[in-house]
Steps between C-alpha positions, in 0.01 A plus 500: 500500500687570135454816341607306179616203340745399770710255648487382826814301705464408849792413719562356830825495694654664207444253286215541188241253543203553263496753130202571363365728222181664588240710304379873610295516828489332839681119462509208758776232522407145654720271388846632677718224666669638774898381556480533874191502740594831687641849267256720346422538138682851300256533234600715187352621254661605168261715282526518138695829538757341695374672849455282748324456820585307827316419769515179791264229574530367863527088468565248738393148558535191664530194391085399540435736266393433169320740164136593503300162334825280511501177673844345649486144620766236615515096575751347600598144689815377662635396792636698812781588500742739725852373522429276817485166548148333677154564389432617193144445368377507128263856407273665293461866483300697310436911414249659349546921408219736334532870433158634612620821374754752440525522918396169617632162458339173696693237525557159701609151519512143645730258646461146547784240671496231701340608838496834394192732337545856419283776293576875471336798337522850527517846241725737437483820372785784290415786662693743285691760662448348837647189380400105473298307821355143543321329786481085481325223773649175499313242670711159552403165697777252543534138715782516757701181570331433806111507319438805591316743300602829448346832307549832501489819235763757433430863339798641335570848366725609231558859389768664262581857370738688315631873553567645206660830663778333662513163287376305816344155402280346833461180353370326748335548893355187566293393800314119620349417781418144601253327724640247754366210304622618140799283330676636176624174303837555607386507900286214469781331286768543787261431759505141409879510412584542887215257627649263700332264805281776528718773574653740218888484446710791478857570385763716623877519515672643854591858492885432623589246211787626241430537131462129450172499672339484112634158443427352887187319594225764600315434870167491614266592712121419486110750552210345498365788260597608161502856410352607248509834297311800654543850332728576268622866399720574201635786305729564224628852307715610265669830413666606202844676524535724162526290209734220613409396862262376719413418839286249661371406816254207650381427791327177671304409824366200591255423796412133617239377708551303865809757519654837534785518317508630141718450197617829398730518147640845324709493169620827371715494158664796248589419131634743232718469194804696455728487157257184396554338799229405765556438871258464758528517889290308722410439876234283661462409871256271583416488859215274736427486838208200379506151659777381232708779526724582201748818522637522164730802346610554179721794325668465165646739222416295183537620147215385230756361249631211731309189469626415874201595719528647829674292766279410772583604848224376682471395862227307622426488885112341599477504842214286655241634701 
């Protein structure tokens, strides 16, 4: 509320996002564009005195989440495509996003490729001071290379938050869960990839080869299943260091069905600037005890103003089962 003629700025991560000159009495503001999807609003307000008046607004959101009344809707047509050679169908997607309100938004979507059907919807909601949360169903049928017909549904939960007392952005904990007979595109993409005389083909390189074993001739060994995605568990975070640094940290599992093993992947980084001049440090070690095993490490001190990126020390050991 303005006791007078006043001014009102609005900033976000330090920076000043929305100004606005308001008239005496109680005033709302519904056309602010966030810069980043997690840091709450500093609202100010400047009377005509010059006293001012500061108080927070608790915002986070996800990326679902759209203004009361707006719609948000995508098309779009290609071809898959992820760096591999094989099978790679043409597809249609689709998404469709309404803000219900100023704490709901529904939303979903379709997907349409060659032996492949998906559809999705779900709602999501900015809880204020608790933070952002969404809840989806995808429901997907899809034609393995034998005939067969698979389908299956997958829930998935996403949740972020922002802690403004010790500069803490949660930006994402993510959970799915999949059915046995549920195929994301990508799954039901590979699936066919390795299909061969009825049997599914997998790679892998021997443990004891030297640092060549990139440019030898991967071997093989054969399941008469393919393993597709189960649950899924992610999270990410962030935590500002005074005014210059940062740290960050994710974390991955992944499940799959018809085995026990798991892929499990951390990354943990710190950048800062010092005399105009930012560096970062990173670390990631990826590690699986799934049927295609992959142990992969990687630690590098890389500063942001080379354009060389990181050098890749990966080494990749599948083992069959």
């Amino acid at each position: 509320m303005a006791n007078s003629n006043a001014r009102v700025e609005v900033r976000q991560n330090n920076y000043l996002i929305y100004s606005e000159n308001v008239p005496a009495g109680p005033f709302e503001l519904n056309d602010i564009s966030a810069v980043n999807r997690s840091g709450d609003f500093y609202v100010t307000v400047i009377e005509a005195d010059g006293s001012q008046t500061t108080f927070t607004v608790a915002y986070t959101t996800l990326p679902q989440l759209v203004r009361a009344g707006q719609w948000n809707y995508q098309l779009s047509a290609g071809k898959y495509h992820d760096g591999a050679d094989g099978y790679a169908p043409a597809l249609m997607q689709s998404s469709l996003s309404y803000g219900l309100n100023n704490t709901f938004t529904l939303y979903g979507g379709a997907l349409a490729a060659e032996n492949y059907r998906a559809g999705a919807f779900g709602v999501g909601s900015n809880l204020g001071e608790i933070g952002a949360l969404s809840a989806d169903y995808t429901l997907a049928g899809t034609t393995l290379a034998s005939g067969q017909r698979k389908q299956g549904g997958s829930v998935r939960f996403l949740y972020a938050k922002s802690f403004l007392s010790s500069k803490t952005d949660f930006q994402i904990a993510g959970y799915r869960y999949s059915t046995a007979g549920y195929y994301s595109l990508s799954d039901a993409v590979n699936e066919r990839r390795r299909w061969h005389n009825g049997l599914y083909e997998n790679d892998y390189w021997p443990s004891d080869e030297d640092e060549s074993w990139q440019a030898s001739a991967p071997q093989h060994y054969y399941t008469s299943w393919f393993y597709n995605k189960k649950h899924r568990f992610d999270i990410s975070a962030r935590q500002t260091l005074g005014k210059n640094s940062a740290f960050f940290l994710n974390f991955s599992q992944q499940n799959y069905w018809n085995s026990s093993g798991s892929d499990i992947s951390l990354q943990a980084g710190f950048n800062s600037t010092i005399h105009n001049v930012n560096y970062g440090l990173y670390y990631q070690n990826t590690r699986s005890t799934s049927p295609m095993t992959t142990i992969a490490s990687h630690c590098a001190f890389h500063p942001f103003y080379s354009a060389r990126k990181p050098p890749d020390q990966y080494r990749i050991y599948p083992r069959p089962q």
